[in-house]
VMD Tcl script that draws the C-alpha trace (Angstrom):
set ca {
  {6.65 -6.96 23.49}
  {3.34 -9.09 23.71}
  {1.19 -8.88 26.95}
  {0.35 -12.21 27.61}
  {-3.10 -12.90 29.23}
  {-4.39 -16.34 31.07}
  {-7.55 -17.64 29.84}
  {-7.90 -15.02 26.94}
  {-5.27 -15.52 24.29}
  {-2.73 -13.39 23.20}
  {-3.45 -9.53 22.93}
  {-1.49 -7.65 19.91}
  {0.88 -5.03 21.58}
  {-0.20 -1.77 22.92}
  {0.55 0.30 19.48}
  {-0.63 -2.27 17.35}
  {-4.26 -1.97 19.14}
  {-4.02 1.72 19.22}
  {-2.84 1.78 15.37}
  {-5.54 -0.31 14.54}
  {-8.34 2.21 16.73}
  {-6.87 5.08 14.74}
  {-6.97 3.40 11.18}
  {-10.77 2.29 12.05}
  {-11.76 5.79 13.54}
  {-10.10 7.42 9.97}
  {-12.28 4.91 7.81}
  {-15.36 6.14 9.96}
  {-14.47 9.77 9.55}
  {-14.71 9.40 5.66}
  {-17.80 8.00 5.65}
  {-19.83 11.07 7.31}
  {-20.24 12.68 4.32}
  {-18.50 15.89 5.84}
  {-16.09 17.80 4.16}
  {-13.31 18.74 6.98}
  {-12.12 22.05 7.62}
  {-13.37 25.41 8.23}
  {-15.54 27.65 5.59}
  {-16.67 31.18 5.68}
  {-19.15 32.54 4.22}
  {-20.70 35.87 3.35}
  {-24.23 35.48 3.60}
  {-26.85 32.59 5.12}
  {-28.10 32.58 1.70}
  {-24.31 31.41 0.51}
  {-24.89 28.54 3.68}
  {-27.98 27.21 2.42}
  {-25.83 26.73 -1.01}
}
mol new
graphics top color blue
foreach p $ca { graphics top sphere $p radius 0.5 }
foreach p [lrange $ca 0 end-1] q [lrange $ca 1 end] { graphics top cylinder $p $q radius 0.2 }
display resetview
């Protein structure tokens, strides 16, 4: 179903917006240079590794 909006054009559907804020928030996720996840280490001197 489209929303349909006077004056502004037509909007995508609701999941199609939200699919396309998840897919752009996952592209700017890879690019901080982070690795994701948790990690344990035994000393500070293992850290600064």
């Amino acid at each position: 179903m489209k929303m349909k909006v006077i004056g502004g054009g037509n909007l995508p559907s609701q999941w199609e917006r939200f699919d396309r804020l998840q897919r752009t928030a996952d592209k700017l996720g890879a690019l901080s240079g982070y690795a994701r996840g948790v990690f344990r280490f035994t000393s500070f001197e293992a850290f600064e590794e």
